[in-house]
C-alpha angles and dihedrals in degrees: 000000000000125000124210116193126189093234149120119256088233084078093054088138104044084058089055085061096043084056098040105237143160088217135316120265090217136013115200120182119176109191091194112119108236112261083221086070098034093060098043113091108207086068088066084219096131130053084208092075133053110238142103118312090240092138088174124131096196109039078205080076102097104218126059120218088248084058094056092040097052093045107028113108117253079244089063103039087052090052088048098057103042100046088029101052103350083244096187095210088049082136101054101041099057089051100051092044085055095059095037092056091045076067105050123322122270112240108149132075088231091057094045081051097054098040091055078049099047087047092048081049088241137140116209091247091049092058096039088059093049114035128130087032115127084253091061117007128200105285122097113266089220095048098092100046088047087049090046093051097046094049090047088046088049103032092233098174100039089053088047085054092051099042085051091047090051114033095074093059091048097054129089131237112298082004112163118217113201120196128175112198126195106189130046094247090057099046083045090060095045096043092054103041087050084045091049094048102061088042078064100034098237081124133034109212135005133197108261096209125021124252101250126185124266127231101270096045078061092050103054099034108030088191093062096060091094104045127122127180123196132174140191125197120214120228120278090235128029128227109257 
């Protein structure tokens, strides 16, 4: 038989109870957003589609992304940039986003887009002509503010950390955890919590370097280009 349950994988124990088990076999998280929700509009996800800036993944979350943008410090916006998605122009951004707001709030994805191109100092045009330079690159110029955002609204990092505390004392013996990561933070935290745990012996071996897609993987599927899977086995017997 197989269970689905609507929650977040930070509660992965209390699903063990719920379903009444002595440990799971396997754990599997993939991190990755669904492209379902990034390309629906009305989810504010993407900066490549007009909408609401809702951002959340689970309408039961009680802030949208256009509440936190419209009330965070400048302090914080900029902190958030810069650890959430290394924005360059993190600065300038927030501050930006602070002076824009004291004006009208900023609801929509195309005025989130404008604001991170007013702050770089671009016009869409401008950035259209030269992008993929060495000045400008190829990524969005407003990517990294829209990732940052949607991992503060759904507490992406805080749910990672819990999941990782957790997941070694829900497996059973010799039980394997999988997780595919899409950012840096995230495989950092994996990375870390899998290293940790054989140093402690709550697992008995770890990937050294993470799977990573091929070319033509790539190729075939773009968001996939910055995915990483790790995993971590827990000893066939545990200690008494």
């Amino acid at each position: 038989p197989v269970s689905f349950h609507r929650s977040n994988f930070a509660g992965i124990g209390k699903m063990l109870q719920k379903e009444r088990l002595d440990g799971y076999d396997i754990i599997f998280a993939d991190l990755g957003v669904s492209s379902m929700q990034i390309d629906n509009p009305d989810r504010g996800m993407s900066y490549k589609h007009e909408g609401p800036l809702d951002m959340r993944m689970d309408d039961r979350i009680p802030q949208t992304g256009a509440d936190l943008l419209n009330t965070l410090s400048e302090e914080d916006l900029s902190e958030a940039l810069w650890e959430l998605a290394d924005e360059p122009d993190h600065a300038q951004i927030a501050r930006w986003i602070v002076s824009q707001r004291a004006l009208r709030p900023i609801r929509e994805t195309t005025e989130l887009v404008q604001v991170v191109f007013e702050a770089k100092g671009l016009t869409a045009e401008t950035w259209r002509r030269q992008r993929g330079t060495a000045k400008f690159g190829s990524l969005h110029p407003a990517a990294r503010t829209f990732q940052a955002l949607r991992i503060l609204v759904n507490d992406e990092l805080g749910s990672l950390r819990e999941l990782l505390r957790l997941a070694p004392y829900c497996l059973r013996a010799g039980g394997r955890i999988g997780v595919i990561s899409f950012h840096s933070g995230e495989d950092r935290l994996v990375k870390h919590a899998f290293r940790d745990g054989v140093r402690s012996g709550i697992y008995e071996s770890t990937t050294m370097e993470p799977v990573i897609p091929t070319a033509r993987e790539k190729r075939d599927n773009p968001r996939s280009g910055s995915a990483k899977f790790r995993w971590a086995i827990t000893p066939a017997a545990r200690n008494p």
